[in-house]
C-alpha positions in Angstrom: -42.7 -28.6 19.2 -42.2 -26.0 21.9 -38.1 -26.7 21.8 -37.9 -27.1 18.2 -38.9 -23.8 18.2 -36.8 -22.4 20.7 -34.0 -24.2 19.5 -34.3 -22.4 15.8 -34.6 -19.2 17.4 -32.0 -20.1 19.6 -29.9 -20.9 17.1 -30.8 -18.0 14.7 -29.9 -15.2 17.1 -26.5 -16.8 17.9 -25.9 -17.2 14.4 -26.9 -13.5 13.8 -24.1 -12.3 16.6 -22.0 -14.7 15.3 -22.0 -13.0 11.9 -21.9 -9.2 13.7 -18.6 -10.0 14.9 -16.9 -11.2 12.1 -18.0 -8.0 10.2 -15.9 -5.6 12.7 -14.1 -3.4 10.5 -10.2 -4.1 10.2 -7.2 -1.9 12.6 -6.1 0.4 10.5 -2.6 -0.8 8.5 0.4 0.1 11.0 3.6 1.1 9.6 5.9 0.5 12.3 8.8 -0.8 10.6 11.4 2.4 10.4 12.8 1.1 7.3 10.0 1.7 5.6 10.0 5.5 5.7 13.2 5.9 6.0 14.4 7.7 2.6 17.3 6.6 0.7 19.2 8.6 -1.8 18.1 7.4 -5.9 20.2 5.8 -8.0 20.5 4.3 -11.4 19.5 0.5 -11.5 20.7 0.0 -15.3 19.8 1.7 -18.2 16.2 3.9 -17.3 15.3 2.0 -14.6 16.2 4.1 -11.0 15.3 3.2 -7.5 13.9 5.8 -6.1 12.3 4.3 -2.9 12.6 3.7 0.5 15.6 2.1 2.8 13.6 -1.4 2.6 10.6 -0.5 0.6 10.7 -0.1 -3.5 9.6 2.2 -5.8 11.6 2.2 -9.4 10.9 5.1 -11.9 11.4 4.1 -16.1 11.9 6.8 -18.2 10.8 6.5 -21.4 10.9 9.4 -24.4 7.1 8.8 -24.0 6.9 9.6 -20.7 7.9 8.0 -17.3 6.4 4.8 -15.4 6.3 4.6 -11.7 6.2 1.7 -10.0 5.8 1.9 -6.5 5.8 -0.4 -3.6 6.1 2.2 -0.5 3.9 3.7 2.0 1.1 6.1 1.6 2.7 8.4 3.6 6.3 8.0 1.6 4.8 10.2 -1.5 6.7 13.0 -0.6 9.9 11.5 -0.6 9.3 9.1 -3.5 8.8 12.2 -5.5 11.6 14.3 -4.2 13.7 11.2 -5.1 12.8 11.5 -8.9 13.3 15.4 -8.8 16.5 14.4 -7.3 17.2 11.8 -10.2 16.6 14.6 -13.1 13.5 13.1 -13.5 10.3 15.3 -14.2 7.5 13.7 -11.8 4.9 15.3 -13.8 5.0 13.5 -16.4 5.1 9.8 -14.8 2.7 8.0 -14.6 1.8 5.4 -11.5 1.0 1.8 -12.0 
């Protein structure tokens, strides 16, 4: 009865340390790849459609007479430069909107 016991206890803590490791938080995402953040200049896709992203990341801006549509697939930290590439396309960024 004695190691029936200790074995459940046992078995409980290691199960409980177990579980404490595999909750460590993630490493922060690393954007190491120069490409990425390296701007490119925009240009015109086909009719609205523009590319207004990075050397190996996208980002295309629609213009609409409604309004504009982002859609972005860059960096966080490429913001800036995705929206001096749609100043830079004659597009006004304050009225796009992101998706």
């Amino acid at each position: 009865m004695r190691t029936l016991r200790f074995l459940a206890v046992t078995g409980a803590l290691l199960c409980g340390a177990a579980g404490l490791t595999a909750q460590q938080p993630a490493a922060p995402a690393k954007f190491d790849n120069p490409a990425w953040t390296t701007p490119v200049a925009p240009f015109k896709v086909v009719g609205p459609i523009h590319y207004v992203g990075t050397k190996d990341l996208a980002a295309y801006l629609i213009t609409t007479p409604a309004g504009h549509i982002l859609i972005d697939g860059a960096v966080p930290g490429m913001a800036g430069e995705i929206e001096k590439s749609i100043r830079a396309s004659a597009s006004s960024p304050r009225r796009s909107a992101s998706c």
